[in-house]
C-alpha positions as a LaTeX table, in Angstrom:
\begin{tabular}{lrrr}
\hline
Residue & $x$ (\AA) & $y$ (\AA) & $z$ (\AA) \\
\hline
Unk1 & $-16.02$ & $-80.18$ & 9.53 \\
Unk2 & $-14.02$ & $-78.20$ & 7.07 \\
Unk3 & $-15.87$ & $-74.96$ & 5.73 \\
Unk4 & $-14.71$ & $-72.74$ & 2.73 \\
Unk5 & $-16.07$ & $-69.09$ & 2.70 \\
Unk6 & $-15.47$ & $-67.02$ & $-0.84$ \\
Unk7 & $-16.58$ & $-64.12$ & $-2.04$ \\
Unk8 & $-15.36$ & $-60.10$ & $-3.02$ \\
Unk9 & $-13.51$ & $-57.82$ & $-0.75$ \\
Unk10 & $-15.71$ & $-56.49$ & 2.25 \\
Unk11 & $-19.02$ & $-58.88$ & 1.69 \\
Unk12 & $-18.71$ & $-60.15$ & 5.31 \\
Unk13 & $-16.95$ & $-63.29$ & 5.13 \\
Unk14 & $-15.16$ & $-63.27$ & 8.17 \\
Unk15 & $-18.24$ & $-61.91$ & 10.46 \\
Unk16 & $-20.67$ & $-65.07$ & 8.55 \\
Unk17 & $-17.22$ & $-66.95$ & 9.39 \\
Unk18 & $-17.39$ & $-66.71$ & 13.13 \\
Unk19 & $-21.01$ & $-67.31$ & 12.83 \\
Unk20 & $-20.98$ & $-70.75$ & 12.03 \\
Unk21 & $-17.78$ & $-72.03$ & 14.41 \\
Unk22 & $-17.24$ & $-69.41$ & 16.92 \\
Unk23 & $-15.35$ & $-72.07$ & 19.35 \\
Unk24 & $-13.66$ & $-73.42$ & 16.55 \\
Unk25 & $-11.82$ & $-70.47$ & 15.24 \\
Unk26 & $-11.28$ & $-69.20$ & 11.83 \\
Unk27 & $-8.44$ & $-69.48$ & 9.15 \\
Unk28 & $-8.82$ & $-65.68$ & 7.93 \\
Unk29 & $-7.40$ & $-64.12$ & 4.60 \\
Unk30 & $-6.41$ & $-67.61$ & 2.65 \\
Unk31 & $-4.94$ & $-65.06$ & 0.02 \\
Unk32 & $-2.85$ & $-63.67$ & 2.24 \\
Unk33 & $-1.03$ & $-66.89$ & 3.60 \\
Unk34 & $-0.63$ & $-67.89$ & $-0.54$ \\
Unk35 & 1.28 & $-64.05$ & $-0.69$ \\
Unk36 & 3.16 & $-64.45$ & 2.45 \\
Unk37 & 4.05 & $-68.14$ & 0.85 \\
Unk38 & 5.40 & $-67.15$ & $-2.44$ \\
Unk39 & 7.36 & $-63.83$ & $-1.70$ \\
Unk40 & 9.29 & $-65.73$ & 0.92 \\
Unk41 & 10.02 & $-68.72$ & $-1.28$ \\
Unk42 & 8.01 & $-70.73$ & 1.50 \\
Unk43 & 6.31 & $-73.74$ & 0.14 \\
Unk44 & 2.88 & $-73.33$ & $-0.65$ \\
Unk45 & $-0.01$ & $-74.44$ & 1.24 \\
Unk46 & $-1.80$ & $-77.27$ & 0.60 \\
Unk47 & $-5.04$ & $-78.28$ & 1.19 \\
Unk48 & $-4.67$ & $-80.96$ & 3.91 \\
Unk49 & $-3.55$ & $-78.48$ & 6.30 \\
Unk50 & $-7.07$ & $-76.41$ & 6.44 \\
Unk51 & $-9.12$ & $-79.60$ & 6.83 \\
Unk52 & $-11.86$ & $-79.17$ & 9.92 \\
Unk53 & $-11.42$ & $-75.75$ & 9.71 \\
Unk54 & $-12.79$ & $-72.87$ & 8.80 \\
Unk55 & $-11.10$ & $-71.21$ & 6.02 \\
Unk56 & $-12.37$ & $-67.56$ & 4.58 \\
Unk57 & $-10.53$ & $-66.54$ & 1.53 \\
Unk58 & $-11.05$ & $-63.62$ & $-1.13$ \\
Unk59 & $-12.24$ & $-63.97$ & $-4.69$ \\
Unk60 & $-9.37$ & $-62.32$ & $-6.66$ \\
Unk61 & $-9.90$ & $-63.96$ & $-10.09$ \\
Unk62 & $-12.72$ & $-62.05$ & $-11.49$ \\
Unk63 & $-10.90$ & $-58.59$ & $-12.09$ \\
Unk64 & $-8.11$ & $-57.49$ & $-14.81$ \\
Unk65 & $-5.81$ & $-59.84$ & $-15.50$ \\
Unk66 & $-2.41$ & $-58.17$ & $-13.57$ \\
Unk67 & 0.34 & $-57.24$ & $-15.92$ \\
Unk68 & 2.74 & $-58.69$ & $-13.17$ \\
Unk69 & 3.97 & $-62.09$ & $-13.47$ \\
Unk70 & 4.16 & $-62.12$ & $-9.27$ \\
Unk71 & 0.44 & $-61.28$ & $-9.00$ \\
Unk72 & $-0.66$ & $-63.35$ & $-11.70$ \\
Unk73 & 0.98 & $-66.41$ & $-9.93$ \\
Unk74 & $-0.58$ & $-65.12$ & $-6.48$ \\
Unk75 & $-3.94$ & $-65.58$ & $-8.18$ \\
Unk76 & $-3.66$ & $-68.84$ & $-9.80$ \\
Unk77 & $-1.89$ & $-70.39$ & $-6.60$ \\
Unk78 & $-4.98$ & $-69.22$ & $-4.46$ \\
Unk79 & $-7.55$ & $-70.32$ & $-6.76$ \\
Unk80 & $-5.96$ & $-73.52$ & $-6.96$ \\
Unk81 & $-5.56$ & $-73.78$ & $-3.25$ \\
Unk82 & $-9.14$ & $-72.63$ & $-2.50$ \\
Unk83 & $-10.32$ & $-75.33$ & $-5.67$ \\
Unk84 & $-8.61$ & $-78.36$ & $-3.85$ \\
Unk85 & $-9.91$ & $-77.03$ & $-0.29$ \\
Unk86 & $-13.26$ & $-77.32$ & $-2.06$ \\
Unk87 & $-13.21$ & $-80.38$ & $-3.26$ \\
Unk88 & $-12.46$ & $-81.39$ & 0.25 \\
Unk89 & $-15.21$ & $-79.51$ & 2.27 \\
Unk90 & $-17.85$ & $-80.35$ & 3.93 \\
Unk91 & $-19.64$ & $-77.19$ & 3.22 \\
Unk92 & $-18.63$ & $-74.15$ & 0.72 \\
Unk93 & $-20.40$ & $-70.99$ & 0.53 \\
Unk94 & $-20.22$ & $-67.86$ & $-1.09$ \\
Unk95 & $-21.08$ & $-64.32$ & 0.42 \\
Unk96 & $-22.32$ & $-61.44$ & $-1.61$ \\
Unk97 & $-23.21$ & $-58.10$ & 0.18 \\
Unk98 & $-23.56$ & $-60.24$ & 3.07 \\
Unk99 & $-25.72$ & $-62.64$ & 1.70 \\
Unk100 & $-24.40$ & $-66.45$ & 2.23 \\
Unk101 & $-25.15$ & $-68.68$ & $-0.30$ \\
Unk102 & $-24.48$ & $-72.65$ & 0.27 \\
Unk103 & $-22.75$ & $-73.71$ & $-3.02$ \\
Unk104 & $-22.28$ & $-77.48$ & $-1.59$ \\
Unk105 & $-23.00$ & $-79.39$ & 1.27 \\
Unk106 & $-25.83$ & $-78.47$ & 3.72 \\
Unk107 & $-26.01$ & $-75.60$ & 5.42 \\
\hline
\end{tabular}
C-alpha cells in the first residue's frame, strides 16, 4: 500500500507516519531527498520508486514565493513529485496540528 502524508512543518507527520505502518518503515522528509537531488545534479526522484511505501513530505508551496531561482525549483520539483506520488496512492492524508485528515482513499 503506498501512503502519502503532507502537511506544514512540525504538525506530526512522521509520528501519524509510524502509526499506520510501524513494520513497514517510513520514507521521511520527501523534500529533503528532492534538495539532496538537485544540488548534487542527481536525477530526480520519481514516483515509482516510493510505491508501497510510506512517504511523509512537507508542504512548502503555500509561503512567499523565494527570490532564489534554486529554491523556487526545489519547490516545484517536490510538489510535482508529491502530485504524481498522489495520483498513485492508495491513501493520502493531510495533518494539521496533528489532526489527520484522509484526502483520498480509505482510511
Amino acid at each position: 500500500m503506498t501512503i502519502l502524508i503532507v502537511g506544514g512543518m512540525a504538525q506530526g507527520k512522521s509520528a501519524f507516519a509510524r502509526t499506520l505502518s510501524p513494520e513497514a518503515g517510513v520514507v521521511d522528509n520527501l523534500q529533503d531527498i528532492v534538495r539532496q537531488a538537485l544540488d548534487t545534479g542527481a536525477p530526480l526522484p520519481q514516483a515509482a520508486e516510493f510505491l508501497g511505501k510510506t512517504v511523509v513530505c512537507t508542504e512548502l508551496g503555500c509561503g512567499i514565493v523565494p527570490l532564489d531561482a534554486g529554491e523556487r525549483e526545489w519547490r516545484e520539483q517536490t510538489g510535482r513529485l508529491c502530485c504524481d506520488i498522489a495520483a498513485q496512492a492508495d491513501r493520502v492524508y493531510r495533518l494539521t496540528c496533528g489532526i489527520a485528515q484522509c484526502i483520498k482513499g480509505e482510511p
